[in-house]
Every structure is written in C-alpha cells, then in structure tokens.
Backbone as JSON, one array per atom type, in Angstrom:
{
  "sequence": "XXXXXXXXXXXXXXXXXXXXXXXXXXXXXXXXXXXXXXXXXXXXXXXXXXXXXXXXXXXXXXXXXXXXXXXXXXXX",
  "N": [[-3.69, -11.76, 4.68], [-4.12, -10.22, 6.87], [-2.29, -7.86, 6.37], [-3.12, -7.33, 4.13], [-5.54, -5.51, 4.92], [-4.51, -4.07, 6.69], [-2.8, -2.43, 5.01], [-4.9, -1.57, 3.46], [-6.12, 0.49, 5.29], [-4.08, 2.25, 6.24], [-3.96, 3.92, 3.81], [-6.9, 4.57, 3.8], [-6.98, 6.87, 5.66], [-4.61, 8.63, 4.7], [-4.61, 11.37, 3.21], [-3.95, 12.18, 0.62], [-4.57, 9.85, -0.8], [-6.91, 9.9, -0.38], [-8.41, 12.15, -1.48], [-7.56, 11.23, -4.33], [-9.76, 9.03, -4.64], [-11.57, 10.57, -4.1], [-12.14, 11.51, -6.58], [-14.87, 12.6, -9.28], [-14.22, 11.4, -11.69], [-13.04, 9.37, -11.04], [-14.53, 8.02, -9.28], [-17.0, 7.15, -10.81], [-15.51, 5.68, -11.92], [-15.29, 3.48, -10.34], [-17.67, 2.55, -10.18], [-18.37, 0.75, -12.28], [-18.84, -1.96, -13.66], [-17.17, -3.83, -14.34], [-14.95, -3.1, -13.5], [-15.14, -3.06, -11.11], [-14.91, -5.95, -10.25], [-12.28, -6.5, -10.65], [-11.84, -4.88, -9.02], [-12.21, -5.83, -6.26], [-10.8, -7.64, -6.01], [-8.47, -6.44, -4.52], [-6.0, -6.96, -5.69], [-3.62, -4.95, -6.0], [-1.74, -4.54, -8.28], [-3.03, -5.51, -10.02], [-5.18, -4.28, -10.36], [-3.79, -1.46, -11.26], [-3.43, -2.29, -13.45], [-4.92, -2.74, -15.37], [-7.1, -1.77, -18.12], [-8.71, 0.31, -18.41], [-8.35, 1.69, -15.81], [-5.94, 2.26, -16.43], [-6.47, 4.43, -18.69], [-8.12, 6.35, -16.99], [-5.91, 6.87, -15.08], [-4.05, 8.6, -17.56], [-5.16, 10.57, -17.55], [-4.91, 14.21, -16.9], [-5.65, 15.66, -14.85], [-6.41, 13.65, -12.87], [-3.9, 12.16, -12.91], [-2.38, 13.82, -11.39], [-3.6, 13.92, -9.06], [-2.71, 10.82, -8.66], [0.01, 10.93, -8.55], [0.5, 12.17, -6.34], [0.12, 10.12, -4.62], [2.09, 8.17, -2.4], [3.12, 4.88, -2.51], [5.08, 3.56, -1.08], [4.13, 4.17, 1.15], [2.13, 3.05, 2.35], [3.0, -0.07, 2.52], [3.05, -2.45, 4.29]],
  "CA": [[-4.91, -10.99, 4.57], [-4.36, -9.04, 8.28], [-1.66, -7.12, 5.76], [-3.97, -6.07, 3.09], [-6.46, -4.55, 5.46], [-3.91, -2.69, 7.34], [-2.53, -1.52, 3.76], [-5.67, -0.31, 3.0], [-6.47, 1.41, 6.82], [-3.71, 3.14, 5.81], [-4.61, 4.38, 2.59], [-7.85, 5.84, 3.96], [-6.47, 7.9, 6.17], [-4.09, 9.3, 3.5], [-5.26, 12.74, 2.33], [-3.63, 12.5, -0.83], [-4.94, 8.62, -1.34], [-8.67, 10.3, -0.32], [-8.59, 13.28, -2.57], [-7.96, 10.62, -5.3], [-10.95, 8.2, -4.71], [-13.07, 11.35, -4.53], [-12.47, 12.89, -7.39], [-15.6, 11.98, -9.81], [-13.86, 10.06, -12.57], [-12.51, 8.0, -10.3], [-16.13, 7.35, -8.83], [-17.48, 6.43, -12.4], [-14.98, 4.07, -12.32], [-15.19, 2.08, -9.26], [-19.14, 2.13, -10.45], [-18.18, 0.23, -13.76], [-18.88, -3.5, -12.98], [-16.06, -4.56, -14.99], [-13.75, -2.82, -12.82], [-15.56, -3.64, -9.79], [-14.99, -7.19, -10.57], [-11.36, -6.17, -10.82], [-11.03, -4.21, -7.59], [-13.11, -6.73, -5.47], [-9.68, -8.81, -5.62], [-7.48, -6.18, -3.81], [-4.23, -7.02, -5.53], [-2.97, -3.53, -6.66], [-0.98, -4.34, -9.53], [-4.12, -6.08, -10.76], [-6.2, -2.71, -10.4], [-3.42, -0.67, -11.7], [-2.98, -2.76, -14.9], [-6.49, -2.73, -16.1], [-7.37, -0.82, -18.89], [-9.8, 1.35, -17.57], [-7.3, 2.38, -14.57], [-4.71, 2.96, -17.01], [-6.23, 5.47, -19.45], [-8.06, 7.1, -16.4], [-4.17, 7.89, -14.9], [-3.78, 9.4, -18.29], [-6.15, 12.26, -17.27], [-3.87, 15.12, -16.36], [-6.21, 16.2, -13.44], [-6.5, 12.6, -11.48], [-2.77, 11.67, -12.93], [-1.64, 14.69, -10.7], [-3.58, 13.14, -7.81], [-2.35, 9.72, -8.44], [1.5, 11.45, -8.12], [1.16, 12.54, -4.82], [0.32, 9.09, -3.12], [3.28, 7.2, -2.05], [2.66, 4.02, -2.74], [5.46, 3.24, -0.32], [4.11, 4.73, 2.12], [1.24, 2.17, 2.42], [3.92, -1.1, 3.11], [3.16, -3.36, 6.06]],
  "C": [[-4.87, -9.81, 5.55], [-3.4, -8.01, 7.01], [-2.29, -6.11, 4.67], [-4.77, -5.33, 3.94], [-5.6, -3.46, 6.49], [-3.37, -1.35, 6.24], [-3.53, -0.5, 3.81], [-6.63, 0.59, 4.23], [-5.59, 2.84, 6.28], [-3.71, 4.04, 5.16], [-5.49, 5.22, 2.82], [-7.86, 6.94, 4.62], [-5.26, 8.74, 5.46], [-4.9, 10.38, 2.48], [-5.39, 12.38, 1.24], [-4.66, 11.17, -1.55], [-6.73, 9.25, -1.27], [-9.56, 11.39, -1.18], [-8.63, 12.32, -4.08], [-9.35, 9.83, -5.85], [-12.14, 8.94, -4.35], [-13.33, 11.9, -5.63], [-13.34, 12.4, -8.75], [-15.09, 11.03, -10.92], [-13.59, 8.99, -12.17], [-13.62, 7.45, -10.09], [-16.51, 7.19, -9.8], [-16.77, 5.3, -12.56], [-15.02, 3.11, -11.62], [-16.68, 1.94, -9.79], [-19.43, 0.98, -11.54], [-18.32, -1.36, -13.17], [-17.37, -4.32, -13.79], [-15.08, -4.63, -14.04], [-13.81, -2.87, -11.39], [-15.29, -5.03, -9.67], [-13.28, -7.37, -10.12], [-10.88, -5.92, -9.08], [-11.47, -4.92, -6.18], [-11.37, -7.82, -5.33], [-8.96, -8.2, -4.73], [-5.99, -6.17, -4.32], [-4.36, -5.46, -6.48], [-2.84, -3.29, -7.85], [-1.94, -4.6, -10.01], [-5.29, -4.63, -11.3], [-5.12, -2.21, -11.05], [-2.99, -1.17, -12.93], [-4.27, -2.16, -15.66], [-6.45, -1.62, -16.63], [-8.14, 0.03, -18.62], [-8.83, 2.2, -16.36], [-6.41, 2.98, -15.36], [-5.19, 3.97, -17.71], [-7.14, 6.47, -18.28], [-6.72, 7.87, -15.84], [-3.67, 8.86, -16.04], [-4.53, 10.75, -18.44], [-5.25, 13.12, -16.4], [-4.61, 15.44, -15.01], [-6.32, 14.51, -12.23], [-4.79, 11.82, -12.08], [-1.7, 12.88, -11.45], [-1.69, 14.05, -9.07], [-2.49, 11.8, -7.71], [-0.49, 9.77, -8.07], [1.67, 11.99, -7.05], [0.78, 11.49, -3.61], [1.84, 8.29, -3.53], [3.07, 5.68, -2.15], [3.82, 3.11, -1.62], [5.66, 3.57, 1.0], [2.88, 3.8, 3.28], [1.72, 0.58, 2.62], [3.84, -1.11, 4.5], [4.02, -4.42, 6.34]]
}
C-alpha cells in the first residue's frame, strides 16, 4: 500500500500527469460513478482497461496528453 501512495505522490507532481487530470473530459469522467467505482480501487491496469478510459484515450486532444506521461517514470 506505502507503494501505491508514493506512486501516486509522484504522479501529482508530474506536470504532464496534471495537465492530464485537468483537462475537462477527463473531469467528466472521474465524475461518472461507474468509473469512480473503478478508480476508487487504484490498480492502474484496472482504470486503464475500462471502457470509458479507453474510448476517452481515443480523443486526439487528451490521447496527446496521455503520451507524454511516462508511466515508468512513476515505479517505486
């Protein structure tokens, strides 16, 4: 658990990761209770499967964001 919360320390201090989770589609989506239900677990892959996550990434304007976090940059 100390691992996920350093993950995601990391994360918020990550420009690129902060420019993503502002940019309003994204906020519509963490609002969605479905996908709140979803992201309330923390596991990643679990959030980045979900249908809702996936055809948001297919939005050329928050797929651009989602290409400039590192996702291995966030490994504890």
């Amino acid at each position: 658990m100390f691992d996920k919360i350093q993950a995601m320390h990391k994360l918020m201090k990550d420009e690129n990761f902060r420019a993503f989770v502002s940019h309003p589609k994204v906020q519509t989506l963490f609002r969605d209770p479905e996908f709140k239900d979803v992201a309330k677990s923390r596991d990643f892959a679990k959030i980045a499967m979900h249908p809702k996550f996936v055809q948001l990434a297919q939005d050329p304007d928050v797929s651009k964001l989602l290409l400039k976090i590192n996702p291995r940059d966030f490994q504890v």
